[in-house]
C-alpha positions as CSV (number, residue, x, y, z in Angstrom):
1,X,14.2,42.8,5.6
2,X,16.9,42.6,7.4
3,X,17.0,38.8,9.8
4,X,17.7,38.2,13.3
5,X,20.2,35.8,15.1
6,X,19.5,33.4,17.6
7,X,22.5,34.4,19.7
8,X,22.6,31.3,21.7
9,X,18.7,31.9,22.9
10,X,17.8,28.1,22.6
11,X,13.9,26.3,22.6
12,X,12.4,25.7,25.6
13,X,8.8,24.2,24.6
14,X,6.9,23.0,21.2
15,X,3.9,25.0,20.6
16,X,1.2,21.9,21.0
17,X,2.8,20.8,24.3
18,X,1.9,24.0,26.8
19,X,-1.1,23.4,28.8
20,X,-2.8,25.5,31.4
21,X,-0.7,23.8,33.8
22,X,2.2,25.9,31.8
23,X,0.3,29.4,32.8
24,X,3.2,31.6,34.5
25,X,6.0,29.8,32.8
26,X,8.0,31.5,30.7
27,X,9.4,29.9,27.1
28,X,11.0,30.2,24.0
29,X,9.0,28.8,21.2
30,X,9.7,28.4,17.9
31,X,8.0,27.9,14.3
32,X,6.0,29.2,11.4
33,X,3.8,31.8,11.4
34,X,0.0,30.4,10.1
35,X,-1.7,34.2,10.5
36,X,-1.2,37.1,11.6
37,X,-4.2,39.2,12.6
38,X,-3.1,43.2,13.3
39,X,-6.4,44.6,15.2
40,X,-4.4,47.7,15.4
41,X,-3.3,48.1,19.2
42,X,-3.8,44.5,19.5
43,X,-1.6,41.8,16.8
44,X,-2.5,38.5,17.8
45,X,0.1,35.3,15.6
46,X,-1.0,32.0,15.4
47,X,2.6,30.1,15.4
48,X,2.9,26.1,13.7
49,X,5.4,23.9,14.7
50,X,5.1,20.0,14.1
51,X,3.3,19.8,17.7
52,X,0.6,22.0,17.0
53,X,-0.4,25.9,16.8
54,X,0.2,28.5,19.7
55,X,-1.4,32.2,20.1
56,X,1.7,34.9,20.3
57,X,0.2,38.3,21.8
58,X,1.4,41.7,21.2
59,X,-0.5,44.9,23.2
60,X,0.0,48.1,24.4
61,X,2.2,46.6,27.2
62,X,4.6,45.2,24.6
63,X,7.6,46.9,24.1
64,X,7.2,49.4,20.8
65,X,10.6,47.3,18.9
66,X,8.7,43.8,19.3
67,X,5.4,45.3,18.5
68,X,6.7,47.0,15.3
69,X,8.5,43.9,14.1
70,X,5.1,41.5,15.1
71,X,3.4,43.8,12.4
72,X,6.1,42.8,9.9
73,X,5.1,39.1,10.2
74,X,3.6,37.0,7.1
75,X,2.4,33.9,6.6
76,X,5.1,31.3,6.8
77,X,7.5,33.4,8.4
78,X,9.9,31.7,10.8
79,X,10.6,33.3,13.9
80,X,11.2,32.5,17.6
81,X,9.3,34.3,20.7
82,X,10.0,34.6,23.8
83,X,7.6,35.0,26.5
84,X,5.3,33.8,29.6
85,X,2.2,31.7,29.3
86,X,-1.1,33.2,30.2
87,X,-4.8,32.6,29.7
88,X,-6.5,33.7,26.9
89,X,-9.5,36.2,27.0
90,X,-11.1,34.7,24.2
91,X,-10.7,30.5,24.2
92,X,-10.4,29.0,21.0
93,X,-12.1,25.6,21.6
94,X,-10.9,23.8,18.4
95,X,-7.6,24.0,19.6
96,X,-5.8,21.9,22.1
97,X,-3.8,25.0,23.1
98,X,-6.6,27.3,22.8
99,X,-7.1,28.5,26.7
100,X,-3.8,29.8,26.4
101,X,-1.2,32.3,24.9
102,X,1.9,33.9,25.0
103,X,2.2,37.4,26.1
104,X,5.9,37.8,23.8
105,X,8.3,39.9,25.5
106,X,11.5,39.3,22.7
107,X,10.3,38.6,18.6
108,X,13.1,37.2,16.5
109,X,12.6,36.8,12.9
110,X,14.8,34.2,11.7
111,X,13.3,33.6,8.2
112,X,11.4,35.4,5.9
113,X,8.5,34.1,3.3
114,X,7.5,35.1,-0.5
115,X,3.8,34.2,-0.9
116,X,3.4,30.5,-0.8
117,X,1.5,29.2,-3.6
118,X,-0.7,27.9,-1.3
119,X,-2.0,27.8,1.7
120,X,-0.8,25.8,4.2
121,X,-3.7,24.6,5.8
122,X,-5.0,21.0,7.2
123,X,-7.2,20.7,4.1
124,X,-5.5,22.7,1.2
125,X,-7.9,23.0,-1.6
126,X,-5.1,22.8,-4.0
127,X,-4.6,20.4,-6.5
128,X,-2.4,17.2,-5.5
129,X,0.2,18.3,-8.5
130,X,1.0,21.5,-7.3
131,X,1.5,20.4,-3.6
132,X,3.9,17.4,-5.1
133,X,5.5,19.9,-6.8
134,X,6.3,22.2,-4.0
135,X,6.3,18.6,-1.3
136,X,8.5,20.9,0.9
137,X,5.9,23.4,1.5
138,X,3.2,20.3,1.9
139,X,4.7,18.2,4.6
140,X,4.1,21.6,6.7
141,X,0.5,20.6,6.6
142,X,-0.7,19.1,10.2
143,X,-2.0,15.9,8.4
144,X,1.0,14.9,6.7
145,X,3.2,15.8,9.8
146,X,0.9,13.5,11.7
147,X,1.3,10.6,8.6
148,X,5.0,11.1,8.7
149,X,5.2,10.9,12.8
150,X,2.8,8.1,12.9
151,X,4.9,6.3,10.1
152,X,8.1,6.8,12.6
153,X,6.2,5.2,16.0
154,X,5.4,2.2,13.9
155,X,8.8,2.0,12.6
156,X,10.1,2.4,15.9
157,X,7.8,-0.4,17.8
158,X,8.7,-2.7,15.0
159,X,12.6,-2.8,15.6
160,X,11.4,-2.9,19.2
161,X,9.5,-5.9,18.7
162,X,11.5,-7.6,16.5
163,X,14.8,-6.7,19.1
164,X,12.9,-8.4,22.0
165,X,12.1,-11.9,20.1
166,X,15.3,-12.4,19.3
167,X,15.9,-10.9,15.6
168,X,19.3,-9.4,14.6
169,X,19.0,-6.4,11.5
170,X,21.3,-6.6,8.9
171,X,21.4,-4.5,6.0
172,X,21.7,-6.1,2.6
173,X,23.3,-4.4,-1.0
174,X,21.4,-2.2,-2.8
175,X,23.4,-2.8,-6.0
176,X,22.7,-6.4,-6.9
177,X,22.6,-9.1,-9.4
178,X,19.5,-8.9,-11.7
179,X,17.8,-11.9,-10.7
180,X,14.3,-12.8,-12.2
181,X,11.5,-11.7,-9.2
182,X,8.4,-10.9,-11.0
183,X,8.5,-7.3,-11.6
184,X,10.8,-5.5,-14.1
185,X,14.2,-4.5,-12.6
186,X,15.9,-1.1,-12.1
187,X,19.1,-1.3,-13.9
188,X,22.4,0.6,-12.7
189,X,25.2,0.1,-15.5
190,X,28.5,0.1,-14.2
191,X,31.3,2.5,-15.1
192,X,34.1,-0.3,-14.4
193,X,32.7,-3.2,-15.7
194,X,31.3,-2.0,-19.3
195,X,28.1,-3.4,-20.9
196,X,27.2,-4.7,-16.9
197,X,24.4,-3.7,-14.9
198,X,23.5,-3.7,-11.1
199,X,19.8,-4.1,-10.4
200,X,17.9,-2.7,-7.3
201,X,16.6,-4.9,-5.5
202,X,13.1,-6.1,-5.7
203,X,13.4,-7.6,-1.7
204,X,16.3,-9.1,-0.3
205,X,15.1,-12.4,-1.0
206,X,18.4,-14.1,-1.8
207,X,20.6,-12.3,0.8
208,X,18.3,-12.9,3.4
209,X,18.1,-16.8,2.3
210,X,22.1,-16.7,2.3
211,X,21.6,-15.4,5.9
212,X,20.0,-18.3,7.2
213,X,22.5,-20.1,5.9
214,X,25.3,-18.3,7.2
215,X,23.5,-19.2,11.2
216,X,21.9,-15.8,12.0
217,X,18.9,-17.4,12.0
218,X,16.6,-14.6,13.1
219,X,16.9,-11.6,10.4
220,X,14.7,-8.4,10.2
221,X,15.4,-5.2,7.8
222,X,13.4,-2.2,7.2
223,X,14.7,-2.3,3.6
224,X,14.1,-0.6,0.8
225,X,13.0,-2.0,-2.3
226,X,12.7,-0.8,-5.9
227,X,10.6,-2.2,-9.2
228,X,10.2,-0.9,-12.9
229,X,6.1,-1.6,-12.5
230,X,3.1,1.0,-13.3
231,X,1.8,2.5,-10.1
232,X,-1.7,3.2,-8.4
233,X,-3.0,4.1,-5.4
234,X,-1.2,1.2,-3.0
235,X,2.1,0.7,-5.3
236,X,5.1,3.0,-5.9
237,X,8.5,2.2,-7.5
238,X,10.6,2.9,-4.5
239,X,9.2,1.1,-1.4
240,X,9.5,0.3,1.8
241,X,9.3,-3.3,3.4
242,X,9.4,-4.8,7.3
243,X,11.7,-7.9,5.7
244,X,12.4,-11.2,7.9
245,X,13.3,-14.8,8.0
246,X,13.5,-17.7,10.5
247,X,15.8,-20.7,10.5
248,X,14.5,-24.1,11.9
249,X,10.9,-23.0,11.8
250,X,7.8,-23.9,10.3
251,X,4.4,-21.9,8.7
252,X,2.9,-21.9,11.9
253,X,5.9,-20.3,13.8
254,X,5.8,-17.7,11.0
255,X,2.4,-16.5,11.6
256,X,2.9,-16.3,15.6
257,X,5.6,-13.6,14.9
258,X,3.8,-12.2,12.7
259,X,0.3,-12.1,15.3
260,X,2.2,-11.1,17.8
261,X,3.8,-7.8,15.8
262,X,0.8,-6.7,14.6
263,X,-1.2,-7.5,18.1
264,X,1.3,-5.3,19.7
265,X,1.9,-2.7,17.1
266,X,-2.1,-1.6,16.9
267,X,-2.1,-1.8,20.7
268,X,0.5,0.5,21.3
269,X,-0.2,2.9,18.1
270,X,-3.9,2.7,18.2
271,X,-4.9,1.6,20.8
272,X,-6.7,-1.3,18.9
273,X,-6.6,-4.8,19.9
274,X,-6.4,-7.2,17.5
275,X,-7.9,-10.9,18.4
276,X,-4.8,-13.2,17.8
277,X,-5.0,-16.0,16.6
278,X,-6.2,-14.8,13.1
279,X,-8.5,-16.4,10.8
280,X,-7.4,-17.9,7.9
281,X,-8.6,-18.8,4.9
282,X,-6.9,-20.7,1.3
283,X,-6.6,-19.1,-1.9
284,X,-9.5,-21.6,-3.4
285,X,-11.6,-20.6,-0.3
286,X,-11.0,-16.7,-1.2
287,X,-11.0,-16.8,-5.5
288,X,-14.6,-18.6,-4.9
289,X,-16.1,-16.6,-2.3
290,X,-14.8,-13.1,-3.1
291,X,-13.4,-13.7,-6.3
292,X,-9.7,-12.2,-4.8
293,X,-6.6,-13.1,-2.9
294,X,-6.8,-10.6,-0.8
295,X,-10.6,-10.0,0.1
296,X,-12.1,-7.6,2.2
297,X,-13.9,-9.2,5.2
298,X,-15.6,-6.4,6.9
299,X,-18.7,-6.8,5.0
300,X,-20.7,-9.9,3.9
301,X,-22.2,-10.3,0.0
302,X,-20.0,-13.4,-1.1
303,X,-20.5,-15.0,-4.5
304,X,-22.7,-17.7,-5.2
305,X,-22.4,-20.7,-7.6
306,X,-24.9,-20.7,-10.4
307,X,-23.9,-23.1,-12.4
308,X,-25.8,-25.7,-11.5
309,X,-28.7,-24.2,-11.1
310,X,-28.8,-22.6,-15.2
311,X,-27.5,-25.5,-16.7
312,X,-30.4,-26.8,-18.4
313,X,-32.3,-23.0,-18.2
314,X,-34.0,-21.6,-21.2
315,X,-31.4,-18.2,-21.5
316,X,-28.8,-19.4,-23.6
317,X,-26.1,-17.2,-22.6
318,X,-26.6,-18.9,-19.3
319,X,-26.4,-22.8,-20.4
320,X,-24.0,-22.8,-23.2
321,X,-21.7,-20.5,-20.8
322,X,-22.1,-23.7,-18.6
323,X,-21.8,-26.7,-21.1
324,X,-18.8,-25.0,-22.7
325,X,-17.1,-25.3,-19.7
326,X,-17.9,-22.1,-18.3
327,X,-19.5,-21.0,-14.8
328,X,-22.5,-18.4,-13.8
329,X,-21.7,-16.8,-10.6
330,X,-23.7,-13.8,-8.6
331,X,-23.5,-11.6,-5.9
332,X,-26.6,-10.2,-3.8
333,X,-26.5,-7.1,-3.1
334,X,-29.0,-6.5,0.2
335,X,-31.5,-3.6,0.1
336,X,-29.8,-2.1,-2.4
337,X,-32.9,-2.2,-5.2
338,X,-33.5,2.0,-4.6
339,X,-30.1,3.0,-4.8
340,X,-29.4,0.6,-8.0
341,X,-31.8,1.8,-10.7
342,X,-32.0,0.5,-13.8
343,X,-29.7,3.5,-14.8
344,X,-27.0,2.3,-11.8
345,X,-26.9,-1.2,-12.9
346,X,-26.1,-0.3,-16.7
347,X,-23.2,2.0,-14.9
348,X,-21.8,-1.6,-13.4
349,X,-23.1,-3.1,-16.4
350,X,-19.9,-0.6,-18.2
351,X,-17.9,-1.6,-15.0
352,X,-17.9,-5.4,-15.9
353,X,-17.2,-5.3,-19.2
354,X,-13.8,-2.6,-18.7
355,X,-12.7,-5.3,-16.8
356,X,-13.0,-8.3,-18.8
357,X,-16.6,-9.5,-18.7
358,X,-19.0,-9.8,-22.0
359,X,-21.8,-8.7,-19.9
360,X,-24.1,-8.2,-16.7
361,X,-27.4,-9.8,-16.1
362,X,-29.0,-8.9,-12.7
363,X,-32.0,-9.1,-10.7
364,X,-33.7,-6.4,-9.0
365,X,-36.7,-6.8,-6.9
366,X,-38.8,-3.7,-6.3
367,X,-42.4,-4.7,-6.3
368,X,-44.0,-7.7,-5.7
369,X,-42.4,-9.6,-8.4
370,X,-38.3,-9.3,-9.4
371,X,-38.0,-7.1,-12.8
372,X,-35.0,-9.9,-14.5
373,X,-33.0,-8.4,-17.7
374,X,-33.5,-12.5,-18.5
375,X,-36.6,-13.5,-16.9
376,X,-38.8,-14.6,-20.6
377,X,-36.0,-17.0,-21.0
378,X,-36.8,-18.5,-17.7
379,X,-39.8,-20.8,-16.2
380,X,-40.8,-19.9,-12.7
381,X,-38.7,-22.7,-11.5
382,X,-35.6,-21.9,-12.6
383,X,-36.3,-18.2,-11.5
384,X,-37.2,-19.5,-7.8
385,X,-34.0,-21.7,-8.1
386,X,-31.9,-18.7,-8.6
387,X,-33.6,-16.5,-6.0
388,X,-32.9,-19.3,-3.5
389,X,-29.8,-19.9,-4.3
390,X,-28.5,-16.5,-3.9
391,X,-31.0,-15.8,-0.8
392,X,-32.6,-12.9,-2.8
393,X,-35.6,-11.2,-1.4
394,X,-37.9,-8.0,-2.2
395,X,-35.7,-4.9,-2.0
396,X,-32.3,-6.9,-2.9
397,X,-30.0,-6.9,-6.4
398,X,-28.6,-9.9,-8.1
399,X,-25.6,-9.0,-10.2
400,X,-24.9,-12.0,-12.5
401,X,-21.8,-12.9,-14.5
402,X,-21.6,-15.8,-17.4
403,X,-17.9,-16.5,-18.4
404,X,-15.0,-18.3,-18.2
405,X,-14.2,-19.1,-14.0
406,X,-10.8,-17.3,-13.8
407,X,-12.7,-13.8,-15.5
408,X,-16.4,-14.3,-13.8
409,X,-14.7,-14.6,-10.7
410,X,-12.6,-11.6,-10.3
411,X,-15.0,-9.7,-12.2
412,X,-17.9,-10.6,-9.3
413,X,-14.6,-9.5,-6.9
414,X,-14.2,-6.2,-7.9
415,X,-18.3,-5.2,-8.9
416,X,-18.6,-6.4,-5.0
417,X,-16.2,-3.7,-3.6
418,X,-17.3,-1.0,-6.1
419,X,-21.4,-1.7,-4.5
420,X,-20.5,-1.9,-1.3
421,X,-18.9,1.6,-1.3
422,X,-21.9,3.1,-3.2
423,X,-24.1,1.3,-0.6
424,X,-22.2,2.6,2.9
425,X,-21.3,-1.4,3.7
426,X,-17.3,-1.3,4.6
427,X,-17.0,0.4,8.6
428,X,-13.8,2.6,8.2
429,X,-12.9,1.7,12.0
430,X,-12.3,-1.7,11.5
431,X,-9.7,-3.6,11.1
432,X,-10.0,-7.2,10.1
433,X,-7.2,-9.2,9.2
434,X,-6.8,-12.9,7.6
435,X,-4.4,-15.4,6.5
436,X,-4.5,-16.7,2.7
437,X,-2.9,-19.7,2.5
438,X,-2.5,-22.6,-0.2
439,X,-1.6,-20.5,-3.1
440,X,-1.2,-22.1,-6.2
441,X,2.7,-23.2,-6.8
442,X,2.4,-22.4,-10.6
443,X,0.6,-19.5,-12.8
444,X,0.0,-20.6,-16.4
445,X,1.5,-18.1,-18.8
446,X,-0.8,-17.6,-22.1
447,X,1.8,-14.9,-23.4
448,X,4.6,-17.7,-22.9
449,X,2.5,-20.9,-22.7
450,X,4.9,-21.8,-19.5
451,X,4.0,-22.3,-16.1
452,X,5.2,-19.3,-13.9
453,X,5.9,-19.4,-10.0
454,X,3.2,-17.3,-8.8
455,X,5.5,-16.3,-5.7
456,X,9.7,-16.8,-6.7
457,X,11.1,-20.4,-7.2
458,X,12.4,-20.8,-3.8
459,X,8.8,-21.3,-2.2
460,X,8.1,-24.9,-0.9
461,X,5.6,-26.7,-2.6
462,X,3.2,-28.8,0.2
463,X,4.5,-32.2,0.1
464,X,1.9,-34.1,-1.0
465,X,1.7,-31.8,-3.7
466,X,5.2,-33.3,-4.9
467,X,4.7,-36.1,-6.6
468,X,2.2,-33.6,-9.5
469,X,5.6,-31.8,-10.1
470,X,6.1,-33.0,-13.7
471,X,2.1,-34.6,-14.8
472,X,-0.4,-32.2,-12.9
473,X,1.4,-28.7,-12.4
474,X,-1.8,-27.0,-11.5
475,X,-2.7,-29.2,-8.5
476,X,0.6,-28.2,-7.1
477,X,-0.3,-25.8,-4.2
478,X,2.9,-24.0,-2.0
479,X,3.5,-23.9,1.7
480,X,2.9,-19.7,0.9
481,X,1.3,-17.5,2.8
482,X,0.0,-13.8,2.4
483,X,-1.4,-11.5,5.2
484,X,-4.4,-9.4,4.5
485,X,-5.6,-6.4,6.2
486,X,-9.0,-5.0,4.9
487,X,-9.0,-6.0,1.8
488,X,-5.4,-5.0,1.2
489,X,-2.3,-7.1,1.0
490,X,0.4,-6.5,3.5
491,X,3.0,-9.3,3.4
492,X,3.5,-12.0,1.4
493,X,5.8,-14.9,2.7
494,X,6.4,-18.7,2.9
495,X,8.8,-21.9,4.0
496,X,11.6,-22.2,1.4
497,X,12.9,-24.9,-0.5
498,X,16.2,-25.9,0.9
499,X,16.6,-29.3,-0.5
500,X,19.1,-29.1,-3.7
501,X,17.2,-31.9,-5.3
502,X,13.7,-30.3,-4.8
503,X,15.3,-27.3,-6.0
504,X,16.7,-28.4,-9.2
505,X,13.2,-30.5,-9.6
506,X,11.5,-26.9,-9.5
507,X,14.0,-25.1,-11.7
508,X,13.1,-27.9,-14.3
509,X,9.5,-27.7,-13.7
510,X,9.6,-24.2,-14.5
511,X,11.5,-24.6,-18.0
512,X,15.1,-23.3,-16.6
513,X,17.5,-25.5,-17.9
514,X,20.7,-26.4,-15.0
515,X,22.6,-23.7,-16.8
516,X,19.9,-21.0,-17.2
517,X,19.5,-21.4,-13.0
518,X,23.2,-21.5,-12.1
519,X,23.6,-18.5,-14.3
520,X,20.9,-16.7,-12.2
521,X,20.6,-18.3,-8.7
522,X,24.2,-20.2,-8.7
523,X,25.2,-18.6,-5.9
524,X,22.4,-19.0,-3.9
525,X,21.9,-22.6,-4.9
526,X,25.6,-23.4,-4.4
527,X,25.3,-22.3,-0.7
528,X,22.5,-25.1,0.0
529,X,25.1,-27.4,-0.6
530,X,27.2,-26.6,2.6
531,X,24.2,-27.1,4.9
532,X,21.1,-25.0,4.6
533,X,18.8,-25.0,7.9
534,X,14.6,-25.4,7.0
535,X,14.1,-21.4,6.7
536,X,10.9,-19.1,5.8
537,X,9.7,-15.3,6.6
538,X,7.7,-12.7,4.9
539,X,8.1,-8.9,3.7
540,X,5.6,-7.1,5.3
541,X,4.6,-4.1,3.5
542,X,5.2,-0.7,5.4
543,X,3.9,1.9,3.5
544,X,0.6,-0.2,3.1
545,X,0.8,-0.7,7.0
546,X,1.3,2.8,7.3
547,X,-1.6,4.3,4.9
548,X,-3.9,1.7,6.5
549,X,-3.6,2.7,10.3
550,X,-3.4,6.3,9.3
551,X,-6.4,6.1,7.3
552,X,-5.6,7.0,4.2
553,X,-6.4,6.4,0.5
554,X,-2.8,6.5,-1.2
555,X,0.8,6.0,-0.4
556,X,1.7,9.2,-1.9
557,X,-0.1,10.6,2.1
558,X,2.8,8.4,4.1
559,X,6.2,8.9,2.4
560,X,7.7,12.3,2.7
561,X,8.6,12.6,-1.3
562,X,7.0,10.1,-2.9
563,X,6.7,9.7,-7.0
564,X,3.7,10.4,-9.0
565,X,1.9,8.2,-11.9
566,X,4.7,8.1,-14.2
567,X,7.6,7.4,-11.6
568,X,8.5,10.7,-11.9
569,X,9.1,13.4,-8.5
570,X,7.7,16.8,-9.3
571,X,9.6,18.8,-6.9
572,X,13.1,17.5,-8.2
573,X,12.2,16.8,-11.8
574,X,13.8,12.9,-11.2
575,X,14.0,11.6,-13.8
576,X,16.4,13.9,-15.7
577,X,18.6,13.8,-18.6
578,X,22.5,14.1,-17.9
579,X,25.5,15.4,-18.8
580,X,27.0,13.2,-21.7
581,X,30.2,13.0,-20.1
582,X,28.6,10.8,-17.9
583,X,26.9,8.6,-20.5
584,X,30.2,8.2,-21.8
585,X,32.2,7.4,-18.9
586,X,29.4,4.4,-18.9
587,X,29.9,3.7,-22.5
588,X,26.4,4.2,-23.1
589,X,24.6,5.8,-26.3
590,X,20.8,6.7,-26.2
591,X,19.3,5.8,-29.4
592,X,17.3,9.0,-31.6
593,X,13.6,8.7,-31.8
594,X,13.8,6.8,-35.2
595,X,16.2,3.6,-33.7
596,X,14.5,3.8,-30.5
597,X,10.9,2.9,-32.5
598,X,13.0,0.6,-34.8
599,X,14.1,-1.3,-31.5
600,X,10.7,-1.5,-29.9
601,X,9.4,-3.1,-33.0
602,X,12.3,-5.5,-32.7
603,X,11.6,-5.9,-29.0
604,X,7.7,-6.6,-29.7
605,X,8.3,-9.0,-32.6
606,X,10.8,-10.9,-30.8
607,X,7.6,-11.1,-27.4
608,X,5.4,-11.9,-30.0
């Protein structure tokens, strides 16, 4: 088939704009051809552009060359009509254009289509492999067009935001230092220094600290960040994050920068208003009463202390759980008793124990007495103990865990979210966000036996939480801070050490000797010498912002090519071997199958 030109015929309209106030204009629209439907003297073309669909009609008053060519048409065929709006005979009602059409006067086909190898409709019934694979073909769909241009407004209204209170963007290197951050590093070796290695970065956590330092003391960046981690539904290795920082502030100026972004972001992208100020709640608060950092507070069923209660019970598992040191905690699940049957419960029973627990005793009350996986262990007092405690009543389910705090906890955290999905609780409309504050400074290591910094070493610890630096490490709480936004964690943030004393006290707290820091933070830690100003900020998570207010379940729905289970990208086949000229201008070797296993046992004795 042989193409057409544009010849300097240029767009007048998108196809979702016209109106029937448009009837009697004439255009020149462009796109992709959805359908084509020949009725024989009548070929009617829906054409897709990002904006929407638009009827093109052909009749026996077109002329016979643009007629002939309309019957060529396919799906996904790109061409350009031109044409004058009129009203259509038949209205299509689930369309926003569908009272109109355009009665085409000049067809020009300006790319033709093989078969796709599938259809490119709103809801493709094709398998999310083959759509990653041809993405290209994908993003044509209306939804992800509408992620993609919903992804761009927020972008847009954040620089806005950030613009009018006073923030200055400035980009930060992409090739840096490896620097310890929590997650495994990207490595880039370098051709002119051999046996070196760039790292991308985790966040711009250092440069942005430097920043302060250097008196632009109100930073933002919409910069991308990269870590070697597994993925899941909220994570990918490539990422993008809403990073600032603030000199000569304190938490509480933070968070109204913060309130006031997000106040005015779901206003002018949703429409929503969001309540400022927002609650907050520690991370003791949230382990205890939802068993995560970063609970979901649309819906109620908190956990309950046991403890207590069992200590002295008659079921064993129960009291020696307690006297060892242990805890008993429960959740009630409210009218759930018919929807959890026996055969439910050994479902979450399966649940608990993939995730850590030894077990699941519940409570299910159907008839006039509670049916109790435990109940001949217990008198009728310590039953109407535990019934009280956890506010149980005919129709309800107690889910019970016996264990160690840290595991009970989370375990109750995550058996919460997976009932109140089954059960219809969480509202899909509502957006309910909360501060966690008070996180822990340090997070024991058992692989190590060290104490970790559960957010980087340059977080502030509270000061009276000081002088446990070297005798108590886990009452040592930090002036951190992470947003929440239905049960999913957005930013993550705090007020950094600037003192070079604290900071050498915290580098020794942590087990890094003065050299082991210089070597990996000198030049950061040199700089508070000259004068550093009392700095902290956040990363606000995009992609996560993004997916939430667009309503979706992955990432993978809001970035345009995004990477798949294994960090791989099906469409390009990244990762991919290379030529070995390039592995040796790098000086590098890759090891045969038989060294490579010989090093990872080296590797994993040397962990061990």
């Amino acid at each position: 088939m042989e193409l057409d030109r544009m010849n300097g015929v240029k767009r007048t309209d998108y196809c979702g704009t016209l109106t029937e106030n448009d009837i009697g204009k004439k255009v020149v629209v462009c796109g992709w051809v959805q359908r084509q439907r020949d009725l024989g003297g009548l070929i009617f073309v829906d054409l897709r552009d990002r904006t929407g669909i638009l009827q093109l009609a052909f009749d026996d008053g077109t002329d016979s060359a643009v007629f002939e060519k309309a019957a060529q048409l396919r799906s996904e065929f790109v061409c350009m009509a031109t044409g004058t709006i009129r009203m259509r005979s038949s209205i299509n009602p689930e369309l926003p254009t569908g009272k109109i059409e355009v009665e085409v006067t000049d067809l020009r086909i300006l790319g033709a289509s093989e078969t796709p190898p599938f259809e490119i409709l709103p809801d493709s019934a094709a398998n999310e492999e083959l759509r990653l694979t041809y993405r290209y073909l994908d993003l044509r769909r209306a939804p992800l067009q509408r992620n993609i241009l919903m992804r761009h407004k927020i972008t847009k209204v954040t620089r806005d935001y950030f613009d009018e209170n006073g923030f200055i963007e400035i980009e930060t290197p992409t090739l840096i230092k490896s620097t310890p951050e929590g997650a495994r590093d990207y490595l880039v070796p370098s051709r002119v220094h051999h046996g070196s290695f760039f790292a991308l970065p985790q966040s711009p956590q250092l440069y942005k600290q430097l920043l302060m330092l250097s008196g632009f003391d109100r930073y933002m960046q919409i910069a991308r960040c990269y870590r070697d981690e597994d993925l899941r539904a909220d994570r990918q290795p490539e990422f993008t994050q809403i990073d600032l920082e603030m000199s000569f502030v304190e938490k509480e100026d933070v968070f109204a920068i913060a309130e006031g972004y997000v106040k005015r972001l779901f206003h002018e992208v949703l429409g929503v208003e969001v309540p400022t100020p927002l609650p907050r709640m520690t991370y003791t608060d949230a382990m205890e009463n939802y068993g995560s950092d970063k609970p979901d507070i649309r819906f109620d069923m908190t956990i309950r202390d046991l403890s207590d209660v069992v200590e002295n019970c008659g079921f064993s598992v129960f009291s020696s759980t307690v006297q060892n040191g242990g805890t008993v905690r429960a959740i009630t699940a409210k009218n759930a008793a018919n929807v959890y049957t026996r055969k439910e419960i050994d479902k979450l029973t399966e649940e608990a124990k993939g995730i850590g627990a030894k077990g699941l005793a519940y409570i299910r009350w159907v008839d006039e007495q509670p049916a109790c996986s435990f109940a001949k262990f217990m008198t009728e007092a310590d039953m109407q103990a535990i019934l009280e405690r956890t506010g149980a009543q005919r129709g309800d389910v107690v889910l019970i865990v016996a264990d160690r705090k840290k595991t009970a906890l989370s375990v109750l955290g995550a058996l919460r979210l997976t009932v109140a999905r089954k059960l219809d609780l969480i509202p899909t409309d509502d957006y309910r966000f909360l501060w966690i504050t008070e996180f822990p400074f340090f997070e024991y290591n058992e692989e190590t036996g060290r104490w970790d910094a559960m957010h980087h070493p340059f977080t502030k610890p509270l000061d009276e939480c000081i002088p446990f630096l070297d005798s108590a490490p886990e009452k040592v709480f930090a002036d951190a801070y992470d947003l929440v936004l239905n049960g999913v964690e957005l930013s993550s943030g705090s007020i950094r050490i600037t003192d070079p004393a604290l900071q050498k006290h915290m580098f020794e707290a942590l087990g890094l000797s003065d050299e082991e820091a210089h070597q990996k933070f000198g030049f950061l830690t040199d700089a508070f010498r000259y004068g550093a100003p009392p700095h902290g900020g956040m990363g606000i998570g995009l992609d996560r912002l993004v997916m939430l207010m667009c309503g979706c379940d992955s990432l993978r729905d809001v970035i345009a090519f995004p990477k798949v289970s294994n960090s791989g990208e099906l469409m390009s086949g990244a990762p991919s071997a290379v030529d070995e000229n390039q592995l040796q201008d790098l000086a590098i070797a890759l090891l045969d199958s038989e060294s490579k296993e010989q090093a990872d046992c080296l590797s994993s004795s040397k962990n061990a």
